[in-house]
N, C-alpha and C positions, 0 to 999 in steps of 0.2 A: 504494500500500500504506500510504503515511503517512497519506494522510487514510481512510483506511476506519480504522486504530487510532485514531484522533483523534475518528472516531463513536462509535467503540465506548467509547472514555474519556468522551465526552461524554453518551451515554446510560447510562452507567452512575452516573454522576455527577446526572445531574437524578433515575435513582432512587432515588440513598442521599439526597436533598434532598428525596425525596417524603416517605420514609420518616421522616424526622427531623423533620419537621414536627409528627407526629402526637407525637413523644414531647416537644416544648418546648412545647406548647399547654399550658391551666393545665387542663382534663382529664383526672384523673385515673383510669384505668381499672386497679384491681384486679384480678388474675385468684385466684378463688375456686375449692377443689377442694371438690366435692362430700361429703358423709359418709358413708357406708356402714359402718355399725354390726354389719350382720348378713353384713358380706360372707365371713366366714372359719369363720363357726360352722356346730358339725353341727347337720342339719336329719334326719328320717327320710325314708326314700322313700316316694314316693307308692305307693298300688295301684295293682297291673298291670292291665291293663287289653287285652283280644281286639281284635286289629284285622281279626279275622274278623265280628265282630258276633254273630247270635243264629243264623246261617245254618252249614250244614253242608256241610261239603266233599265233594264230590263224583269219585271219578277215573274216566275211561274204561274199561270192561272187555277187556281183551284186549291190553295194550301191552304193548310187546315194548321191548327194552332195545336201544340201538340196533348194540351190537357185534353181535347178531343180522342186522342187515339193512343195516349201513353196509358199502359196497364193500371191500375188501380190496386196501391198497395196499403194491408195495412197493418200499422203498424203494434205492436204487443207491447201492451205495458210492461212496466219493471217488474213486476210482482209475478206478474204471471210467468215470467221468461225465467224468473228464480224458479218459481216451482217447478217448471215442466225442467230445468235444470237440476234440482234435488231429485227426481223422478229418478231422470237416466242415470244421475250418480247412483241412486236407490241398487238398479239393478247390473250395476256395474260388476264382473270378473274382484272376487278377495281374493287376497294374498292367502293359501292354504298355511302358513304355520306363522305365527307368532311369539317374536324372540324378544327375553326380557332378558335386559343384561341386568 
């Protein structure tokens, strides 16, 4: 365990010496923020503009809404679903032996 902490100090260590390198070189690197002039002014919106195009929509004749034709489900209370659940557990396959430590 001591020398695996002893890698981990050791690779940690050659990369804070990596890292330092860069900042003693005579190299000097600036970091420069961009200017953005127009970033906060109002502009107007552009025109809207159809992403239909110059075409014309078209719908099927004869559709039907689907509470019309979708099944009719329904649904079982809590209570009930416990019991018809206790049921099947009821006559569910037991374990044949029973071990008491």
């Amino acid at each position: 365990m001591k020398i695996a902490a002893l890698m981990l100090c050791m690779l940690c260590a050659t990369a804070a010496l990596g890292q330092l390198g860069a900042v003693l070189s005579n190299e000097a690197h600036g970091l420069e923020m961009a200017s953005h002039s127009e970033h906060a002014s109002q502009q107007s919106l552009a025109q809207e503009q159809s992403i239909l195009g110059t075409s014309n929509p078209t719908f099927a004749h004869g559709e039907r809404p689907l509470w019309e034709v979708a099944p009719v489900k329904e649904d079982v209370s809590l209570g009930q679903a416990a019991r018809m659940q206790r049921k099947l557990h009821a006559n569910d396959k037991k374990a044949p032996v029973i071990w008491h430590n």
